[in-house]
N, C-alpha and C positions, 0 to 999 in steps of 0.2 A: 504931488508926484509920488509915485510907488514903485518898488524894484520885486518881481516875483521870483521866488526861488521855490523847491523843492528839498528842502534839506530836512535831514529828521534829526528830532530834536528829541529829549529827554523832558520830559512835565512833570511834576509834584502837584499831586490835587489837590483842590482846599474839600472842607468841609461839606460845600455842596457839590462837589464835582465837577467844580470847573477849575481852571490853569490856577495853579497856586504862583509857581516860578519855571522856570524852564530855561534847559542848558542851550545855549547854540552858539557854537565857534569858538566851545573854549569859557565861555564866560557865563554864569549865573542871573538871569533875571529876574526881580522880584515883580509880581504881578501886581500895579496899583488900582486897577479897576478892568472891568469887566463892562467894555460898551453895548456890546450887541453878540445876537448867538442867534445861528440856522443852520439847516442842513440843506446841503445839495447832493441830488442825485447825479449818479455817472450815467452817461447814456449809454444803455443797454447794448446798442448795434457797434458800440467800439469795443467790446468783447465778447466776439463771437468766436468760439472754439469749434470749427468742423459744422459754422452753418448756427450752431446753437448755443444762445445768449446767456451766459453766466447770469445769475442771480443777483438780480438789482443791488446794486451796492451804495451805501451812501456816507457821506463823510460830512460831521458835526464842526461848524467853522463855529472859533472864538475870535472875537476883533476886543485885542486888550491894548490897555496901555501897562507900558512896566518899564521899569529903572534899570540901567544897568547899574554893573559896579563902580564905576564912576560919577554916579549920580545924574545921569541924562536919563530923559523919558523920549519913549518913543513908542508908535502905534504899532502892533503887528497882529496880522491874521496868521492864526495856529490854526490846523487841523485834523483830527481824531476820528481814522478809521479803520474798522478792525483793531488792531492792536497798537498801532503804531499813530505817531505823530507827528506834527508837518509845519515846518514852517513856511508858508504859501507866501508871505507878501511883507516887505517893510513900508510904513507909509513914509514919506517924509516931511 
């Protein structure tokens, strides 16, 4: 089971650009592994401004596992578009 959210997070990259740790709720996570990585496109027709379609936009999904401060691990999908960061999904 999975809970989606929408919240923006803070990220620390590592060396090759992907989630090092990241803040969400207050609390620091350190990133143990890095399972999987894609990008999804937004569809075009859900923003139309006056008829005409803003420029494809796409947003780079990380599926990590990482620790909190407590020392529990857990799966979460982040994601990174344009500028900002996204906590999309906890697994359970």
């Amino acid at each position: 089971m999975s809970r989606r959210y929408a919240d923006r997070i803070a990220v620390a990259l590592s060396t090759d650009a992907g989630p090092r740790t990241f803040h969400w709720h207050g609390r620091r996570y350190v990133v143990t592994a890095v399972l999987a990585s894609w990008q999804e496109r937004r569809s075009w027709w859900r923003d139309l401004h006056d008829g005409i379609p803003d420029p494809a936009t796409s947003t780079q999904i990380w599926r990590v596992e990482a620790r909190s401060p407590g020392g529990a691990r857990g799966l979460f999908d982040l994601g990174h578009g344009g500028a900002e960061w996204t906590l999309l999904r906890a697994h359970d």
